[in-house]
Structures are given as C-alpha cells and as structure tokens.
C-alpha positions as CSV (number, residue, x, y, z in Angstrom):
1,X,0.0,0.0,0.0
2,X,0.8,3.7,-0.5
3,X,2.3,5.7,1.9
4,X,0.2,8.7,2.4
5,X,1.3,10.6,5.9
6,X,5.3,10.0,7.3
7,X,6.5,11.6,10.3
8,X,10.0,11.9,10.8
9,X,12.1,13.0,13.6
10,X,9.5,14.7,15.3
11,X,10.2,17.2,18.7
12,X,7.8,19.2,20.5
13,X,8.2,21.3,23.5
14,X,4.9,23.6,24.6
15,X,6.2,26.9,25.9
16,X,7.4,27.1,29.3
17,X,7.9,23.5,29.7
18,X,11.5,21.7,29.6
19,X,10.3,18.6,28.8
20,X,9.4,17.2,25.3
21,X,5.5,16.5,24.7
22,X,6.3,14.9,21.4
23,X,9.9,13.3,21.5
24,X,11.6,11.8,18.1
25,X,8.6,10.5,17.1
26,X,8.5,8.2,13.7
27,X,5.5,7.1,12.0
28,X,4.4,5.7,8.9
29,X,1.0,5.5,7.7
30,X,-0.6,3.7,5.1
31,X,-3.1,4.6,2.4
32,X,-6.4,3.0,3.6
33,X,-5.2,2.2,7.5
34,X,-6.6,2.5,10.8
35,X,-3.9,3.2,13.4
36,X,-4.9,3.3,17.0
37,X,-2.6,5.4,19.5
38,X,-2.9,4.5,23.4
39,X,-1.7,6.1,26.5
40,X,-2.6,7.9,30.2
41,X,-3.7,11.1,30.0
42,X,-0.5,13.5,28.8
43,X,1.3,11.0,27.3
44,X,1.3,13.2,24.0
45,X,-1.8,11.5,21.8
46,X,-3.8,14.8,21.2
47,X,-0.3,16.7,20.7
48,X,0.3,14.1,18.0
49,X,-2.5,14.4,15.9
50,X,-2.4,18.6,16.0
51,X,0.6,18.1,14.8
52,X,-0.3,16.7,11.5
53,X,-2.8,19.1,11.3
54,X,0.2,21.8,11.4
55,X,-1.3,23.6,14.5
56,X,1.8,23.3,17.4
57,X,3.9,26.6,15.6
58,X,2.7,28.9,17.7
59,X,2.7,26.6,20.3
60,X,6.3,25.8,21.6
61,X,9.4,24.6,20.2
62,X,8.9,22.3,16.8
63,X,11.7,19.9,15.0
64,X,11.1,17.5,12.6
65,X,9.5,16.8,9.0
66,X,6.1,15.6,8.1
67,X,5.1,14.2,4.6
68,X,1.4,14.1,2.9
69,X,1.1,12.1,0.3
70,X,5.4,12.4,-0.4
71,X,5.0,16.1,0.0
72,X,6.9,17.8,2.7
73,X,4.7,19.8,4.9
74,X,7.3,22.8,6.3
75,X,5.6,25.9,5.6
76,X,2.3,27.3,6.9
77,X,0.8,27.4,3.9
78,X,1.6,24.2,2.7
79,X,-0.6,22.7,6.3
80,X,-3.6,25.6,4.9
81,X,-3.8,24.0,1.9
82,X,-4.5,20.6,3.2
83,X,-6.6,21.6,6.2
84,X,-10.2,21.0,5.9
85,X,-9.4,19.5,2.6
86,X,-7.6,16.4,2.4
87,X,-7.3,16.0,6.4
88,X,-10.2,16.7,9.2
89,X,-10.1,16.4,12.6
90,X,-12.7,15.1,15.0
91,X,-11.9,17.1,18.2
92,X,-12.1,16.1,21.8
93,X,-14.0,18.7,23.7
94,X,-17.3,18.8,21.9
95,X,-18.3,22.3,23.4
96,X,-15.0,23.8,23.3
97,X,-15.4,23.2,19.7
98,X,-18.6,24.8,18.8
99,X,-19.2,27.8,18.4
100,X,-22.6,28.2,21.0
101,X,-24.1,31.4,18.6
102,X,-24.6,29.5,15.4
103,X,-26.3,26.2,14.5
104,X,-24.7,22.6,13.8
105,X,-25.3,23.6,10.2
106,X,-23.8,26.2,9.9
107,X,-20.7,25.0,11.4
108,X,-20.4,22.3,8.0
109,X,-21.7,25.4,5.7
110,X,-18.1,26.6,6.8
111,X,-16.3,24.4,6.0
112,X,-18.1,23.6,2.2
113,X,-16.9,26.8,1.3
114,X,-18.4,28.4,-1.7
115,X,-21.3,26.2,-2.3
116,X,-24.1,28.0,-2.8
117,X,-27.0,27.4,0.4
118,X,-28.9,25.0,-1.6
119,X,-26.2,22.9,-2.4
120,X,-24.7,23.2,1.4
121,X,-27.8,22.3,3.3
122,X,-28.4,19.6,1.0
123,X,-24.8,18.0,1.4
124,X,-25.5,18.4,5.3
125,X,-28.7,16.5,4.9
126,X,-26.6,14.2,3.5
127,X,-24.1,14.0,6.1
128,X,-26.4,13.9,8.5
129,X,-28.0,10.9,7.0
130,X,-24.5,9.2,7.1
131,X,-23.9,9.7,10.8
132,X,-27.7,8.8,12.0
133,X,-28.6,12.5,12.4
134,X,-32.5,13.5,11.5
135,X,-32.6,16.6,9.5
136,X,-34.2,18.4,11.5
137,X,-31.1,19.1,13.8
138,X,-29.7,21.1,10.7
139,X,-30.9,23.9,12.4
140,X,-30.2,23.3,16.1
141,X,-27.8,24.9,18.2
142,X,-25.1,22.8,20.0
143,X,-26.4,23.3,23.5
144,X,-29.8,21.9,22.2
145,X,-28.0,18.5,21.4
146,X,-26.9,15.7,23.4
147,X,-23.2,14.4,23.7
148,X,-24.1,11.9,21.5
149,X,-25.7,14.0,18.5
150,X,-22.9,16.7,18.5
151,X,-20.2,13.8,18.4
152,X,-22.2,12.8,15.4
153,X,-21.9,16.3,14.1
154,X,-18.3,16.6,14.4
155,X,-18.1,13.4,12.3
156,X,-19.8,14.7,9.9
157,X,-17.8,17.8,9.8
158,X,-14.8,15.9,9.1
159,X,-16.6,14.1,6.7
160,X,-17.9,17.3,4.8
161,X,-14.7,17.9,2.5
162,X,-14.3,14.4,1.7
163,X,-10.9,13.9,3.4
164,X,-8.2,11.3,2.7
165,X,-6.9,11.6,6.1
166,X,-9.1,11.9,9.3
167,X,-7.8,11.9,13.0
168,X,-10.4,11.2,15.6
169,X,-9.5,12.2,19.2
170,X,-11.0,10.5,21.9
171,X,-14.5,9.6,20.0
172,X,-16.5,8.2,22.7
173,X,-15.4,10.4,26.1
174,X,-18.4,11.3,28.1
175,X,-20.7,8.9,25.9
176,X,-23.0,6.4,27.6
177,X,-23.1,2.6,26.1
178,X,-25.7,3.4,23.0
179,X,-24.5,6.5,21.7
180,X,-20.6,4.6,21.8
181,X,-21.8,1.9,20.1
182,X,-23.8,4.3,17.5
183,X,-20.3,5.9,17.0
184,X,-18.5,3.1,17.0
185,X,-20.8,2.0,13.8
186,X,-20.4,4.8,11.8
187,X,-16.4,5.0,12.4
188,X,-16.4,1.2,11.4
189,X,-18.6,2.1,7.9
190,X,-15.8,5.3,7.3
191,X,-13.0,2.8,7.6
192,X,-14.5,0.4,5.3
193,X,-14.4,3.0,2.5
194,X,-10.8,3.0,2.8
195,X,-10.8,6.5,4.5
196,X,-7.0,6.8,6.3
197,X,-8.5,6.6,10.4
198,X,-5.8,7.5,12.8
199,X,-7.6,7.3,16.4
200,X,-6.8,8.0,20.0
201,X,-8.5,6.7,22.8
202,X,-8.6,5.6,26.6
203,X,-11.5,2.9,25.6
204,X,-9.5,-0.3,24.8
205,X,-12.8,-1.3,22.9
206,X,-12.7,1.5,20.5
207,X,-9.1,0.1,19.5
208,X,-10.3,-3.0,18.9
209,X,-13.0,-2.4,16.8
210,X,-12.0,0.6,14.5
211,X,-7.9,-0.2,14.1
212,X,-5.7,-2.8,13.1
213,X,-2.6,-1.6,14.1
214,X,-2.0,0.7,17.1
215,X,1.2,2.7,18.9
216,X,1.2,2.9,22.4
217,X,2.4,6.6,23.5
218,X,4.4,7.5,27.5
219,X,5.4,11.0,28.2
220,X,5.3,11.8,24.3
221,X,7.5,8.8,23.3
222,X,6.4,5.6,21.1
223,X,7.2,2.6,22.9
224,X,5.3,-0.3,21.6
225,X,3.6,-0.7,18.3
226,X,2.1,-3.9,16.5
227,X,-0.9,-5.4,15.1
228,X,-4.1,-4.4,17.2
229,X,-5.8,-7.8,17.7
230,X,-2.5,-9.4,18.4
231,X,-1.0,-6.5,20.5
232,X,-4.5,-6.8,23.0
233,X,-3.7,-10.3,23.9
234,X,-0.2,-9.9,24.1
235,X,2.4,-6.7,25.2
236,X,6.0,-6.9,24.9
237,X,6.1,-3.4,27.2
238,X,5.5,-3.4,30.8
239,X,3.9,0.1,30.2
240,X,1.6,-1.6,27.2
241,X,0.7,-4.6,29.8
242,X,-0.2,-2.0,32.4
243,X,-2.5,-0.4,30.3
244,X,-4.2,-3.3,28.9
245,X,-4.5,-4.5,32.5
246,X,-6.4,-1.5,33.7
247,X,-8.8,-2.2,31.2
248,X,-12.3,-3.5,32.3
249,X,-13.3,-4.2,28.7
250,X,-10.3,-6.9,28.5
251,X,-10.4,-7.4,32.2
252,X,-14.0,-9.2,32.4
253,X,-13.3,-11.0,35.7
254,X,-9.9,-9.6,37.6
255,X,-10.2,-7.0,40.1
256,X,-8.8,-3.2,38.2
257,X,-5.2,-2.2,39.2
258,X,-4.5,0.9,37.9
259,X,-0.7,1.9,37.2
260,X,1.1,3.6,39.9
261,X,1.8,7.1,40.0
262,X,4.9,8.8,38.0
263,X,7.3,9.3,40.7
264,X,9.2,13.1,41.1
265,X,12.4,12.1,39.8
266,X,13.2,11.3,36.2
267,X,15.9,11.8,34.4
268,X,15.3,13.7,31.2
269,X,16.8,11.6,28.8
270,X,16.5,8.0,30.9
271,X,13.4,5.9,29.9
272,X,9.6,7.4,30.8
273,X,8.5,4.3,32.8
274,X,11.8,3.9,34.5
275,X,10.3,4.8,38.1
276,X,7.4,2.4,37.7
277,X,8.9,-0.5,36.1
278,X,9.5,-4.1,37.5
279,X,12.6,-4.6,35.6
280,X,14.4,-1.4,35.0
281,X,18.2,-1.4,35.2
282,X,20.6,0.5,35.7
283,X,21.0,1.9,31.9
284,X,17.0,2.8,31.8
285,X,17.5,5.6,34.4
286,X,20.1,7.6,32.0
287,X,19.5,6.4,28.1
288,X,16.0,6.2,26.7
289,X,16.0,3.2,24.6
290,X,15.0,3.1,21.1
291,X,11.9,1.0,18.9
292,X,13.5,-2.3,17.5
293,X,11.7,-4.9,16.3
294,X,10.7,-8.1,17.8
295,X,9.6,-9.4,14.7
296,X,8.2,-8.5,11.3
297,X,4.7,-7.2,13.3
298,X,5.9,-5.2,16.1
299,X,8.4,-3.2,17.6
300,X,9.1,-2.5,21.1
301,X,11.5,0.4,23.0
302,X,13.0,-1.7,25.9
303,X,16.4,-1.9,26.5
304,X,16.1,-5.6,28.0
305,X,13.8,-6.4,24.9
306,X,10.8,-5.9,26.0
307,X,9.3,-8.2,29.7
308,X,11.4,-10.7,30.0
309,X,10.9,-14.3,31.3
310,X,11.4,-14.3,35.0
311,X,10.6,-18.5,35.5
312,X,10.7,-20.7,32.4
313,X,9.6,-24.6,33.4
314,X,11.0,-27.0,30.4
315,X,9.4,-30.5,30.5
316,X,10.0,-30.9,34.7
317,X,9.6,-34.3,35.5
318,X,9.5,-35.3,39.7
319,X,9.0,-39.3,40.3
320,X,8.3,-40.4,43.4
321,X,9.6,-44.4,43.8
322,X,9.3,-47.1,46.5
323,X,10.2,-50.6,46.4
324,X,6.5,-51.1,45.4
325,X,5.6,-48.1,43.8
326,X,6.0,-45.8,41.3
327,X,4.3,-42.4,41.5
328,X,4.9,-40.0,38.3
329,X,3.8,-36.8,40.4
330,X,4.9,-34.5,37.3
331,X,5.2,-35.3,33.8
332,X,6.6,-33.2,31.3
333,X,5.6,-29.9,32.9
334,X,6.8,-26.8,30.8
335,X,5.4,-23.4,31.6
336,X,6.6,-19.3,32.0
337,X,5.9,-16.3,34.3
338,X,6.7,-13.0,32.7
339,X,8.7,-10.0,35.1
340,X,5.4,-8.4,37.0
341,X,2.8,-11.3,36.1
342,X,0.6,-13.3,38.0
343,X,0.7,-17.0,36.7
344,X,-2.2,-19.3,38.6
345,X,-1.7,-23.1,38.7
346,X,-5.5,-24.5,39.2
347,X,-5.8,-28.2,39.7
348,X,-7.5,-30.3,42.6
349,X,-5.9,-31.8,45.5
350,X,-3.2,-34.6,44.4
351,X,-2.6,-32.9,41.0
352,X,1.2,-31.8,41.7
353,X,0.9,-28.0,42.5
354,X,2.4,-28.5,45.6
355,X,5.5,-30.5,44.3
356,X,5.8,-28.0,41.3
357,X,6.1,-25.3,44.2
358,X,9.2,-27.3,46.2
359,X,10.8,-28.0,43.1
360,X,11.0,-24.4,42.3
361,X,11.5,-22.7,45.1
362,X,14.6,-25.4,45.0
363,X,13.0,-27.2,48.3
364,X,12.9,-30.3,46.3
365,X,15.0,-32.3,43.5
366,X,13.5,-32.9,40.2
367,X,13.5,-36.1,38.2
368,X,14.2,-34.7,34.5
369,X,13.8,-31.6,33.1
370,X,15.0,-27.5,33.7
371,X,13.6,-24.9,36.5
372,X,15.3,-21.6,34.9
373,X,15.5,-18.8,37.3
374,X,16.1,-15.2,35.4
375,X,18.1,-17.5,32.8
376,X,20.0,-20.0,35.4
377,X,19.3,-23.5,36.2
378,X,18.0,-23.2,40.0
379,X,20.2,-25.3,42.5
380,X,18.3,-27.7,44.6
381,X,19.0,-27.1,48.7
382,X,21.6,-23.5,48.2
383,X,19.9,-21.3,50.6
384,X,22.0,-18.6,48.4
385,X,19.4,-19.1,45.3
386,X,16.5,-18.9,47.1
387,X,17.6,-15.1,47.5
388,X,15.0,-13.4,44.7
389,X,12.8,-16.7,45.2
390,X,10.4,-16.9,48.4
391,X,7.2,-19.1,48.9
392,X,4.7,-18.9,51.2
393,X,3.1,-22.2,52.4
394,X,-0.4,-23.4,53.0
395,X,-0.2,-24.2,56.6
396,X,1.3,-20.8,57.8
397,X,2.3,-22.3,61.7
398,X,4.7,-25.3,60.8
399,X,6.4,-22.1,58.5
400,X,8.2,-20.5,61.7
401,X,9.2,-21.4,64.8
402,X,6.1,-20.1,67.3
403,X,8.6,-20.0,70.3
404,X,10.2,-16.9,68.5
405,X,9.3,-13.7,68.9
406,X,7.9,-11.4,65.9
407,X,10.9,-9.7,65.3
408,X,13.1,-12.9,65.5
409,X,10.7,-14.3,62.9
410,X,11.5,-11.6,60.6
411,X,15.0,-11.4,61.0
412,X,15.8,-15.2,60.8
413,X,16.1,-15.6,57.0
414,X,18.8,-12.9,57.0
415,X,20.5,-15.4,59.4
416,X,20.3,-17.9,57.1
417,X,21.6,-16.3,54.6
418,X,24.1,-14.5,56.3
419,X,23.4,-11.6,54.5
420,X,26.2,-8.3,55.1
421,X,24.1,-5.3,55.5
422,X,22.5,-4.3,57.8
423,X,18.6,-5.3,58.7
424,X,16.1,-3.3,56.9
425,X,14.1,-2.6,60.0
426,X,12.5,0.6,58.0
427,X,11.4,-1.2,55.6
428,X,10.0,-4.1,58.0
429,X,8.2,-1.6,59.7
430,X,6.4,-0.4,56.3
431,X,5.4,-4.1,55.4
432,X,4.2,-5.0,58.9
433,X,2.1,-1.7,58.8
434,X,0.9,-2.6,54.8
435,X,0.1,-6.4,56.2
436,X,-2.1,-4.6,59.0
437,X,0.0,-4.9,61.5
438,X,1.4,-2.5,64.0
439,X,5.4,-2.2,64.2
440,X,5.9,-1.0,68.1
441,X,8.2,-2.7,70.4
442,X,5.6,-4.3,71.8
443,X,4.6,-6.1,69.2
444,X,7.8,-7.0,67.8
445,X,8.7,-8.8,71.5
446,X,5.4,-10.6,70.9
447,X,5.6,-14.5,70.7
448,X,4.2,-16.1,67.2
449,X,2.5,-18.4,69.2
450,X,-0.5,-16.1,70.2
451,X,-1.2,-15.0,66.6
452,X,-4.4,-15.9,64.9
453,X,-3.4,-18.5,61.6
454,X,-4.4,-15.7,59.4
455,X,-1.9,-13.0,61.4
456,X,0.7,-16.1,60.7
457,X,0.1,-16.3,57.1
458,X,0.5,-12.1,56.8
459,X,3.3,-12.4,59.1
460,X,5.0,-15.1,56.7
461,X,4.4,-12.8,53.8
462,X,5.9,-9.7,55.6
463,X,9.2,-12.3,56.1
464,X,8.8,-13.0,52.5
465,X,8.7,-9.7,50.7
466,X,11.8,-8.6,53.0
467,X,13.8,-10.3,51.3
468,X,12.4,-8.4,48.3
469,X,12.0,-11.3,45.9
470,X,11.9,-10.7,42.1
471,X,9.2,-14.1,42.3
472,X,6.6,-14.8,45.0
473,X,5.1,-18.5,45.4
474,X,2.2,-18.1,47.2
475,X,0.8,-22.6,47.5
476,X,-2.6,-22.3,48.6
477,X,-2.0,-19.5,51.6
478,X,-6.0,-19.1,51.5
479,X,-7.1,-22.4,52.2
480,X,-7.4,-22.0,55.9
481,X,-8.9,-19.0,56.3
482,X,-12.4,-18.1,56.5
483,X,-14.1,-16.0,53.1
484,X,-13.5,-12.6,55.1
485,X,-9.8,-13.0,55.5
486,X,-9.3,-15.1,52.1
487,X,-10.6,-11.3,50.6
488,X,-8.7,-9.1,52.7
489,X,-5.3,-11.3,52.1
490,X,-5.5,-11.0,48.8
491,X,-6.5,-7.8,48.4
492,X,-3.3,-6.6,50.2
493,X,-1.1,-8.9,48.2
494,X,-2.2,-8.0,45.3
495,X,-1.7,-4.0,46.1
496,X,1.9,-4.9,47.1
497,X,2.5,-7.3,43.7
498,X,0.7,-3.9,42.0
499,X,2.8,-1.2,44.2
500,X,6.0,-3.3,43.9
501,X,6.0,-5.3,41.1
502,X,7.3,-8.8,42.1
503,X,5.8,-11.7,39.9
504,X,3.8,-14.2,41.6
505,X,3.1,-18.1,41.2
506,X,0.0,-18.6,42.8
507,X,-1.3,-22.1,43.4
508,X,-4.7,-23.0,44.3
509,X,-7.6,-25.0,43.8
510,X,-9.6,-21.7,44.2
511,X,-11.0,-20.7,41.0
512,X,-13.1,-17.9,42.2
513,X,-10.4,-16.2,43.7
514,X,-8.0,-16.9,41.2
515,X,-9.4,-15.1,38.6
516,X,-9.3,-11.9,40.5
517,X,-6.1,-11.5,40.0
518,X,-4.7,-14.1,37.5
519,X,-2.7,-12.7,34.4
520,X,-2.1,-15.8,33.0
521,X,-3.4,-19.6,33.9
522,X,-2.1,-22.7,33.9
523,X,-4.0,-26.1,34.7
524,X,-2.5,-29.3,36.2
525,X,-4.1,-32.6,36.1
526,X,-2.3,-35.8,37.4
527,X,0.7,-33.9,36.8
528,X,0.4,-32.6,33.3
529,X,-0.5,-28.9,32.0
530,X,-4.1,-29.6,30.1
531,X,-4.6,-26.1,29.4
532,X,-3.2,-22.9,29.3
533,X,-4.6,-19.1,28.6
534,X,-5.8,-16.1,30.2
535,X,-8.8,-16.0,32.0
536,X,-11.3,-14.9,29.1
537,X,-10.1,-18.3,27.3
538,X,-10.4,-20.6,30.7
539,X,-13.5,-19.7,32.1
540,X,-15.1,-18.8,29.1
541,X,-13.7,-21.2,26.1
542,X,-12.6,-24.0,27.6
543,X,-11.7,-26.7,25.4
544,X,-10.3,-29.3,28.0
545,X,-12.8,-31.4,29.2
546,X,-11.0,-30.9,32.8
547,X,-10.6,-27.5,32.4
548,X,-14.7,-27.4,31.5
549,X,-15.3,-29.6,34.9
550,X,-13.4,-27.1,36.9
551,X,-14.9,-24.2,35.8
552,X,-18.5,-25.7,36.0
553,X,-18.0,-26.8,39.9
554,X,-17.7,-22.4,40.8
555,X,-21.0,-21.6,42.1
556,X,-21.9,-18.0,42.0
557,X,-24.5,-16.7,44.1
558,X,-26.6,-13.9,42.6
C-alpha cells in the first residue's frame, strides 16, 4: 500500500515546559489504514495528531518533517492547503469546539466553502444521513444536542470535505453505552471505505474495533507498536501490559489495578517508565532506549527487549519411587511467568501443584527436566538461590518457629543467609504496617504463638517480601482462612505485587479467587499442564474437558 502521511524526527516542547511532549517521534501510515494510538492522559496523543494538522507553531518549540502524500509539509501554507481538505479532525471537547451562537449547520456550511445554500444544506442533509442524524437538527444549536448528537456532528464535519486523512481524538469520552456503540458503527462504515483513520482513545474497545494496528504513546515517546488484535492479547512493554490490564473491557473477571503514579524524579533523557517499572536497570535511568523490532509485526523500545521471562519450566519431570511403587507426580511440565505477572496453577488436591512449588523454590529435587530462574538453572537445597525466590506455604504455623518472637521471625532468614548489610528494619516496619499490622516494640517482642493463623500467614508474607523477591510462590495461603480474611489477604497482596512489582506463582484450587487477580493460567491434572490461557479463554472457552469440569464446579450466588 501507498504511503500517504510519514512523520520523521518529530520534537515538541509547549512553551514554558523543559520537557518534550512529542519526542523523536516516527511514524508511517498507510493509504487506507486504521492506526490506533494508546496512552494515560499526557502521554502526548492529542499533541500528535495537531501536529499533522500543522497547528503546534505557535505553540512551543517544533523539529522534525512531516510528509502528505510524499510532499513535505514545512511551511504554513503548505498545512492551509491541506486543512479542511484532504485531512479533518474530530476534536475532543465537543463544546470547546462549537461555536454556541450558530447552528450545527452552519458550522459544515463553513467548511463547504463556496457552495451555494442550496447545495450546502443539501450536502449536510446528506451527512447527516450518514452519521444517523435526522434533518431536522440542521438547524439546532449545539447546546440543544446531546453528547451523542454533537459527536455525530463533528463526524460529519470531518466528513464534509471528503478527506483522505481523518484523525479522531477520543470519540466516545463522556458517551454512555448506546450513543458509543452508534459511533462506533459509523467509524467502522468510514474505515471500510478506505478513508485513512488514525484514532486516539482511553476505551480499549474503541481500539479494537475501529484499528488494526495501534502505537502505544508514554510522556510523548512511542514505545510499543504492533498489530491491534494481536497487541491486545499480548504486550512486549511493561507500560503496554499496564495499560491493557487496567482495562475492564479486556479485564472481564480480575479486580482493576490501575498503574502507579509517576514518581518526582526522572531523568530527562532515561526511559519514561523507569520509576514504575519491574525490571528497570541501571542503563534505563540515563539512556532512553529506542523502537527495535521483535519481529516483522511489532516493535518495542525496551532496553532488555521488551518483559522478560522471570521462571521458564522445560518439560519438569518429579517421580516419586518405593520398592513397590512408582508415583509419576509431574510429567513433562513446561510453563513461564513474565517480570510483574501473576501466573495461577489451578488443579484439585493430588494434581502436583504443591511438588511443582518445592521444586522451584529449589525445596525439592526434580526427576528430569529445567527450573530456569532469570536464565540460570535453579540449584536444589543452596539457601543462596533462594535469594529473589520466596514461597509462602499453605499451613502458615509449621512455616516458623512459634517460640520466637515477631521480630526474631523476621529477622531469621537474614541469618540464614548471612546476609552483610544491615537489617532493613525501616522497611520491615512499612510491610508489617501494609500487612495490617502494627510495628511498636511491643509487638515485635510478641511471641508467634498467640497470633491468629491468618496474622501467621500475613506475618509469613511480611518475612517474604523482605527479602524483596523478584518471584513470589504463594501454595494455597487461603485455604485456611475463613471468606473474610481469604478477601482481605489477597486484596493486600495483590496491592503490594501492583505497588512493587514482584511476579507471583499462585497455586490454588480456588478458582473464584484466582481469577481476580490471574494474568495468565495454567492447569494441572495428574501432573500434566491440560490447558493454558488467560482467563477470558479458561472460564469462558474452555476446550479441556477438565478445564470445562473445573470451571462448572464455581458456584456463583446472585
């Protein structure tokens, strides 16, 4: 296909601002195309799209070149000339851009020109008739509309001088469910008449159904772009996988996590999601890294390549033999967690979570197969490797010595490992205080022994994230506690997992629960993976008969 817009090298600075809004951004766009662009609010989206429209000059500080149709746009003029002609904008803020004095109508006679009235008002009947608008609002005023009726009118604005080009900010803000569907249709019917669509949005849905490719914008840089349909079920950015994950139209059944906040300090020229990402390194902080592809569909900015494998399982065999017996507990096991995901293993009792647990945390030797920790085969019985690795058992008492005191408890692992610096007893003060407990003397000198089992289970998590692992095992910490606790427990681990971004295993029988919070899910029956998938494909499109038995045995209670 042609090429019909190129943007090249492209830097934008408002006025009064040191930082770039738009910063070296590249972009090719096809005759024909619809080209999502995702992002949090600022990331530089609506600054995008005004600049192909040529209206940043007088704005700030502008570098770069932009091509229409192989024709470089660097004069004023050159932008007039195209304006309203050959690309139209449908603009965010309905009623910041009406004009309130004059009718809907007469905002498209505008932009016909020199028609004379006959000819205008019948070419906005006509438009009109495209976007679903009766006639009769010709002569309305925008107040007199709804939100729904003057997005339509915008629409057909843009549509009024036939344009080759249009860019659509934020479509559907403000719109309840019918009028976004109503938009949604008449986008779809401009795209299939190989109108150029380049779209921005906050509504995951509207990316899906009006774009087949999409760029994902942070703090005016591209980081991610790829197919649409592909790119939804699968990010290579952390950022990407952050926004996807706030999503409730992809997130049908996990509890909404939104990303955390932009801390104060960033260094200029480091990467934008340095502060909030779960694998950043030393080289992100300083040197913003660059879009390379992965692979012929997308490309990612990542200087580690995108989110890495944290845990990769490779056909993990444990048998369990007696003179008599011979127990095959796993067979052929292979599975990965991504940095920052949550990976569920659902199975009944006796299906092998437990043993897949022991074997990777390295309590347990395996029979066959590779446990590969960050890219390194994990040693069975070296307390050393365990370091980035903790797991919290099921029964949370036979986990510490209930003769100790609180503070012994917490301070025991760094025993073990005989780690050189010096206790973190800040930092255990802030976990004991995020696990609901207090952090006074008092409490601290308190024996283990007179906690409740669900106070032991948080206290075995507060020992566990200590250590600050890069990978949590949590095997079936809820079992034991009543529906109250099983809630408030996993509602604070999964604000720490969201607030520090450790990847967790998470083995349970527990379906319910699981897919509040499940990323990614794996099934284990007699010791083999049956299925795999997220949780729209488990509980919804099963194709394991086991996996179908499972998810018919949740009850829900309406």
């Amino acid at each position: 296909m042609k090429t019909i817009l190129e943007l090249e090298n492209i830097y934008f600075t408002y006025k009064g601002n040191d930082k770039y809004t738009l910063n070296n951004i590249n972009l090719d766009v096809k005759e024909g195309e619809t080209l999502g662009i995702i992002g949090e609010s600022g990331s530089g989206k609506t600054t995008l799209l005004l600049s192909i429209l040529g209206l940043l000059s007088s704005e700030g500080s502008y570098l770069g070149n932009i091509y229409f149709n192989n024709q470089l746009l660097d004069k004023e003029h050159k932008f007039k000339v195209l304006r309203w002609k050959e690309i139209s904008m449908v603009f965010q803020n309905q009623l910041d851009v009406f004009n309130p004095k004059i009718t809907v109508g007469e905002h498209i006679y505008e932009v016909l020109g020199n028609l004379k009235k006959k000819e205008k008002f019948d070419k906005v009947k006509e438009l009109f008739k495209m976007v679903g608008l009766d006639e009769k609002f010709i002569e309305s005023y925008p107040s007199e509309l709804s939100g729904g009726m003057r997005q339509k009118v915008l629409i057909a604005t843009a549509l009024s001088c036939n344009p080759k080009l249009i860019l659509i900010d934020e479509p559907t803000t403000s719109l309840e469910e019918i009028s976004k569907i109503e938009i949604i249709k008449i986008l779809k019917n401009l795209a299939k008449n190989n109108i150029t669509l380049i779209v921005t949005s906050h509504d995951l849905e509207i990316i899906k159904e009006l774009t087949k490719k999409v760029i994902v914008m942070d703090s005016g840089n591209i980081i991610e772009t790829g197919i649409t349909k592909n790119f939804l079920s699968f990010q290579n950015h952390p950022y990407s996988r952050a926004l996807v994950q706030a999503s409730p139209f992809i997130n049908i059944f996990k509890d909404l996590w939104g990303i955390n906040e932009i801390e104060t300090f960033r260094d200029i020229n480091g990467c934008p999601f340095y502060s909030r990402c779960p694998q950043r390194i030393s080289k992100c902080l300083y040197e913003n890294p660059k879009l390379n592809k992965i692979n012929e569909e997308c490309q990612v900015a990542c200087h580690l390549g995108g989110i890495i494998n944290i845990l990769e399982v490779n056909k993990l065999s444990k048998v369990y033999t007696s003179k008599k017996f011979k127990i095959e507990a796993l067979s052929e096991v292979s599975l990965k967690v991504r940095m920052g995901e949550i990976v569920s293993i659902i199975g009944e009792s006796g299906s092998g979570k437990s043993t897949l647990a022991e074997i990777i945390s390295g309590i347990k030797e395996k029979t066959s197969g590779e446990v590969k920790f960050l890219g390194k085969e994990i040693e069975t019985n070296i307390l050393a490797s365990l370091n980035s690795i903790q797991i919290i058992f099921q029964d949370s008492s036979s986990a510490m010595n209930l003769e100790l005191s609180i503070e012994n408890i917490l301070k025991e692992p760094f025993l073990l490992l005989k780690k050189k610096v010096p206790f973190p007893t800040e930092k255990m003060k802030e976990y004991l205080n995020n696990l609901g407990f207090p952090s006074s003397k008092e409490f601290l000198e308190k024996r283990a022994k007179n906690l409740s089992g669900g106070e032991m289970q948080r206290l075995n998590i507060v020992r566990a994230l200590l250590l600050e692992p890069k990978l949590l095992i949590a095997d079936e910490i809820t079992s034991m506690l009543d529906p109250s606790r099983k809630a408030n427990l996993l509602r604070i681990l999964k604000g720490l997992q969201n607030k520090y971004g450790f990847s967790m295993l998470f083995i349970t029988h527990d379906l319910i629960l699981a897919q509040k919070i499940t990323d990614y899910f794996y099934v284990l029956k007699e010791g083999k993976i049956v299925e795999e998938g997220d949780g729209l494909k488990i509980f919804n499109r099963a194709s394991h008969p086991y996996t179908k038995k499972l998810v018919s045995s949740i009850i829900y209670n309406f």
